[in-house]
N, C-alpha and C positions, 0 to 999 in steps of 0.2 A: 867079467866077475867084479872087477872093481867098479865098473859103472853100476851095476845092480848093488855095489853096498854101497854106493854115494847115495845112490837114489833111496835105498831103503832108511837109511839114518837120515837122509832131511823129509822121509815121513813120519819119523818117528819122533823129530825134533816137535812136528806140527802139531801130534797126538798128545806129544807130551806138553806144549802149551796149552791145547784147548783144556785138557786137564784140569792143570793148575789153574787153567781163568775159572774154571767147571768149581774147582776146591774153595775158590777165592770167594767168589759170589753165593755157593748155595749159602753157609751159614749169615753172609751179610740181610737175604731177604726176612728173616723173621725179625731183627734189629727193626729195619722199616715200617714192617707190620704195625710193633710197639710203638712208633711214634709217631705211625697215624693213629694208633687206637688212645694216645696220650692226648693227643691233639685235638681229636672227636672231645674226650671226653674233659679235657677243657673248653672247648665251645661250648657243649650242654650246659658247663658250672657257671661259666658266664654270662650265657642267657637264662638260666632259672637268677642268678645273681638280678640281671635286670628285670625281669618277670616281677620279684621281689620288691626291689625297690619301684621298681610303676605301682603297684598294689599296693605298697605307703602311701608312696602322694596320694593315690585315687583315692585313698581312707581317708586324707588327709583335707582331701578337698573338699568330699563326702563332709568330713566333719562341722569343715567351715562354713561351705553353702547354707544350711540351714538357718546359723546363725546369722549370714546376711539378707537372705529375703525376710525371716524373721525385725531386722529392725527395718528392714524398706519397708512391710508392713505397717510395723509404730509410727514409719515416717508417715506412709499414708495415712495411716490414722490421725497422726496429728495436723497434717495439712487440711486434710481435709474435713471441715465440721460437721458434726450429725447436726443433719433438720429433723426438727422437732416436728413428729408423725402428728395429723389432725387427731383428736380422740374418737374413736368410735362413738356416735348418736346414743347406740344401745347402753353402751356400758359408760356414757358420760353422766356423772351427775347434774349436769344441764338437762338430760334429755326430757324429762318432765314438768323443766324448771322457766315456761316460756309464756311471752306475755301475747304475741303477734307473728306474723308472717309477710313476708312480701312476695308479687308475682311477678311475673312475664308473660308472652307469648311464650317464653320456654316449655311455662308447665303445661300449656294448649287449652283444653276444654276442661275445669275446675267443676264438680259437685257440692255446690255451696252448699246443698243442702246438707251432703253427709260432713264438711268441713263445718259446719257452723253447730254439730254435735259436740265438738269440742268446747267446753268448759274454761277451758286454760286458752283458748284463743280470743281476745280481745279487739283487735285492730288488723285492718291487713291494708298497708301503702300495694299500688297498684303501678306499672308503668304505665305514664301513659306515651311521652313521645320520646322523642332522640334526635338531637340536633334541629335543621331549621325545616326539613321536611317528612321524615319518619315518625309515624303514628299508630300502636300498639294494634292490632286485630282485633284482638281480645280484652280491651280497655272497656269499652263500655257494656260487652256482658259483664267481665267480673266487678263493676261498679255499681250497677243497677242489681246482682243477686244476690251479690254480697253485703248492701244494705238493705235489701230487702228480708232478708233474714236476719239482720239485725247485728250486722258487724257495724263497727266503725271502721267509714274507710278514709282512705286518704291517698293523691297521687304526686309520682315523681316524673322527672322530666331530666336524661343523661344528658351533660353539657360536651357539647361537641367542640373541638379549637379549631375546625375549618371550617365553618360557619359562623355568621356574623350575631352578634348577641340579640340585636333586633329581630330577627327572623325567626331565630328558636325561640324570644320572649314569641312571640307570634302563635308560633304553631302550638304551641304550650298553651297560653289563654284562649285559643280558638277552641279545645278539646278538652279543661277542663274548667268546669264552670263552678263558682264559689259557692252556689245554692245546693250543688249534689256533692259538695264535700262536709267531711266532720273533721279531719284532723289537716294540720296547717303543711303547705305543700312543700316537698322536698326536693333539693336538689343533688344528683348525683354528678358530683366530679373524683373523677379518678384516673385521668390519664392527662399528661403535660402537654404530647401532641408538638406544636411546635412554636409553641407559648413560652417567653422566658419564665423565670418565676415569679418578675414584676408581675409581667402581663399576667398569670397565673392569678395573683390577689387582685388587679384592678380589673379585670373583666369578671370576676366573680364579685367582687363590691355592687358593680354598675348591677347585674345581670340580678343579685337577689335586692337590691335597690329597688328595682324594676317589678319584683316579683313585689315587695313588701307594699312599693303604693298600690298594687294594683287589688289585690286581697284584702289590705289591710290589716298584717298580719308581719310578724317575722316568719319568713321561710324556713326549714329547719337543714343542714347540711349534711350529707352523705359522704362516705369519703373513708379510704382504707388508714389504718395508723399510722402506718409509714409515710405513707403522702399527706396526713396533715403534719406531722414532725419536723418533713422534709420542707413544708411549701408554706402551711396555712398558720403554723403555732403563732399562738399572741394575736393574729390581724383579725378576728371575727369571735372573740369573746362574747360579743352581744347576741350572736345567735344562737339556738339550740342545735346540738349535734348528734348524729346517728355516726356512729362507730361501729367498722367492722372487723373482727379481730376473729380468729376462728382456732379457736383456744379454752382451757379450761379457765385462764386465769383472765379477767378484765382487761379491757386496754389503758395505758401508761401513755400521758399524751405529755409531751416536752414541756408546755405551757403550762399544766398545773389544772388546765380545765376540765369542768366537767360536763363528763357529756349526759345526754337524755335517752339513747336509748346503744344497747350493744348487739351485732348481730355476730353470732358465738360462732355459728356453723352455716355452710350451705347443701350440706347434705341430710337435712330434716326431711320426714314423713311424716303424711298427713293425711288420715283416712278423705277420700277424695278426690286424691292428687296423683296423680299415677306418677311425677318424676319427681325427683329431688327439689326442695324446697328450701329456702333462708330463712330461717329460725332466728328470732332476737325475744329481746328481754329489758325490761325498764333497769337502769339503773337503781341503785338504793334511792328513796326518799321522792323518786319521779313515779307521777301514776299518770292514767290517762287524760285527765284534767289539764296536765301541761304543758299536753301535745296540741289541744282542741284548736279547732280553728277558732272560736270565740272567746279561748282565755288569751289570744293575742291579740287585740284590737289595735291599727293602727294609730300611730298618733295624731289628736286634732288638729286639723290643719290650720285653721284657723279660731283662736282666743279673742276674747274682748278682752283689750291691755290691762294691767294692773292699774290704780290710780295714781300709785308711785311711777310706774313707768312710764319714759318717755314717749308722748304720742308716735304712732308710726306714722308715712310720712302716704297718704293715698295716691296711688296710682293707676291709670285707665287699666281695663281692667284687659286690654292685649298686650300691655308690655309687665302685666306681672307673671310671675316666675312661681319654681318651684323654694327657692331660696327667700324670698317675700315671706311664703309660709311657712315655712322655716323657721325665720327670723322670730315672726309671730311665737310661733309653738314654744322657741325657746327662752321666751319672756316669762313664762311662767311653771319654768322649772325652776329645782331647787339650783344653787351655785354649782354643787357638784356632778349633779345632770347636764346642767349647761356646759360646763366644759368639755364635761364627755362627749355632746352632743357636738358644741360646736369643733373639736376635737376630727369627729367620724364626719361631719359635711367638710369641712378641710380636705382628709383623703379623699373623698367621694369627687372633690371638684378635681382635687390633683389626679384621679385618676381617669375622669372625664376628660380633662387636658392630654395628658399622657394619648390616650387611644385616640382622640382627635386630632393631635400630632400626627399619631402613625398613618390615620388615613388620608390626613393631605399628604403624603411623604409616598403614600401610594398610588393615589389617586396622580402627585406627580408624574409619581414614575409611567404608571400607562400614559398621561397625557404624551411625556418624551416619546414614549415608545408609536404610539399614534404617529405624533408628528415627522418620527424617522421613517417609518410605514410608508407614509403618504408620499414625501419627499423621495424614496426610494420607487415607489410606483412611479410617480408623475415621471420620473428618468428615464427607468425604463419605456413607458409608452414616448417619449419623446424621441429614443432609441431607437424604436420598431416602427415610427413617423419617419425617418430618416432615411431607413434601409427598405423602405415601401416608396419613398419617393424616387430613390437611387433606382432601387429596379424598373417603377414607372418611366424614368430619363432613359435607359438603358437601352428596356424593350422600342418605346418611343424611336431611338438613333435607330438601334435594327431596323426596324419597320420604313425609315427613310432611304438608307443604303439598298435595301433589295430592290425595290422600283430603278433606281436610277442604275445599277447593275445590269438588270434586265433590259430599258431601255438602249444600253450602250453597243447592245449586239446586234442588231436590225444595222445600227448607224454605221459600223465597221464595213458589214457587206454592203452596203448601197455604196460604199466609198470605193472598196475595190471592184463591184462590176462596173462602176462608172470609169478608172481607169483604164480596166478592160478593154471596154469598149471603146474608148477615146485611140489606146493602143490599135487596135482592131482594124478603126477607122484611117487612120496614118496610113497604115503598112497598105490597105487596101486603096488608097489614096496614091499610092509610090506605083504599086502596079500599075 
């Protein structure tokens, strides 16, 4: 009895703990509850909190971006310059305002007939070569139908810097001829090539030098604005200039000069012409008269002296020169022509000098280069004389050694049958 009420009170002890831990715990769990639900719902405030402020800056940066492509744009803009657009033909007041034309092969097979309807066209320059072997297709149709309808024509000839000035004067006077021309011939330079800009004025002096004795005429020059600014300003005042500028406004030449004629655009039409065309137009105060080949006559080469002036001094007639007649011509100009004159034969010699330098200075250089050539050959074949004779010696020895090789084996065996035998006979001897 007493064990059953031990045992029953330490069950009752255990009941009555789980209890109390039962009493202890339930009201603790909705406390927890609350401060996970406290918890939760500060995390929420904290992330709408940043939600928030990311969504400033993003405005923020929103705001500012605009404003800086905005001036990278001005920047652009400023760095970079607008080119001035060609004017439209149609809508230029040039475009009815033109005196001439000039062609190529570019523009192919020409309808002079339906071109020379034109009223407003007066003149058409023609290519005819380029450089010291290139010669126009279509040079001598558009020469021959083009005056034959009654334009005035006239041809040009592109200056090439890799060819030599004598070859292109060549090919040039071979194709066209002074009796099929009317207006005085033109030279087109517009590329430097690899010409200093000396070389640039002195082989253009020599080269329309060349062109003026030969016509008897001043040549007239071609050539874009910027490259006479850059290259030609002041050095050929005395010739007439074609200017091409392709603009509403005339060309601005650095020098002060005027020129003879303006080529405005190269995108003109011309009933006849199936492609684009370069359209020009006289200067103020220049008409066609000024271009002629006949209003430029060379000058006399030779004068009979004045009587004031002192006798010139007679020379056989193979060691006279260009500079004799010269000399003559300029005896009977005024003071201020003379000096001009002898002014321009000055450069003309300094720059005959100048290019005759360079070609002995070249002609040097191949001559070295030949001689190192040569000297560099002759080595070699003395080289390959050498190792042709070595192999001859070589093959040669071979060719001695086999024989007596060969020989040497017959000589062996006749030596040992002979002992052989000498043996043989002994021992047979003894028996």
């Amino acid at each position: 009895m007493i064990v059953n009420c031990k045992f029953n009170i330490g069950l009752w002890l255990r009941v009555l703990t789980v209890m109390l831990a039962l009493a202890v715990a339930v009201p603790a769990l909705p406390a927890s509850k609350k401060s996970k639900k406290k918890s939760a719902t500060e995390q929420v405030s904290t992330k709408s909190k940043k939600k928030k402020k990311s969504k400033k800056k993003a405005e923020k940066k929103t705001d500012k971006a605009p404003a800086k492509k905005s001036t990278s744009k001005k920047k652009k803009q400023q760095s970079k310059p607008r080119r001035k657009a060609v004017p439209a033909l149609q809508s230029s007041r040039l475009s009815n305002d033109y005196d001439g034309i000039d062609v190529s092969s570019y523009q192919k097979d020409i309808d002079w007939e339906r071109v020379c309807r034109d009223k407003r066209i007066k003149f058409v320059y023609v290519k005819a070569t380029e450089g010291a072997t290139y010669t126009s297709p279509h040079f001598r149709f558009n020469i021959e139908n083009a005056r034959r309808h009654g334009l005035k024509v006239g041809s040009y000839h592109f200056l090439r810097t890799t060819s030599s000035l004598k070859s292109q004067f060549e090919n040039f006077t071979r194709e066209v001829k002074p009796e099929e021309q009317d207006l005085v011939p033109l030279i087109d330079i517009e590329q430097r090539g690899s010409w200093s800009p000396q070389q640039i004025v002195d082989s253009l002096r020599v080269f329309l030098n060349m062109v003026r004795q030969h016509y008897k005429c001043r040549p007239m020059i071609y050539t874009m604005t910027s490259f006479y600014n850059k290259y030609l300003a002041s050095q050929f005042t005395e010739y007439p200039l074609f200017i091409a500028r392709y603009s509403e406004t005339p060309p601005s030449l650095a020098d002060g000069s005027h020129f003879s004629l303006w080529q405005y655009t190269d995108q003109g039409s011309v009933e006849g012409i199936d492609h684009h065309v370069d359209m020009c137009r006289f200067a103020d105060g220049v008409t066609l008269a000024d271009i002629s080949l006949r209003r430029h006559p060379a000058k006399p080469s030779h004068h009979a002296p004045d009587s004031a002036a002192a006798p010139v001094p007679s020379t056989p007639a193979k060691f006279k020169s260009r500079a004799d007649s010269d000399s003559i011509a300029i005896a009977s100009l005024s003071p201020k022509e003379r000096k001009q004159r002898e002014r321009q034969l000055k450069e003309e010699k300094k720059a005959r000098e100048r290019i005759a330098k360079e070609q002995r200075k070249r002609e040097r250089k191949l001559r070295e280069k030949a001689r190192k050539d040569s000297i560099a050959a002759a080595r070699k074949a003395e080289k390959a004389l050498a190792d042709s004779l070595k192999r001859a010696a070589k093959a040669k020895k071979a060719a001695r050694v086999a024989p007596e090789a060969s020989s040497e084996a017959p000589r062996d065996t006749v030596r040992q049958y002979s002992s052989f035998s000498k043996h043989y006979s002994t021992r047979r001897n003894r028996d």
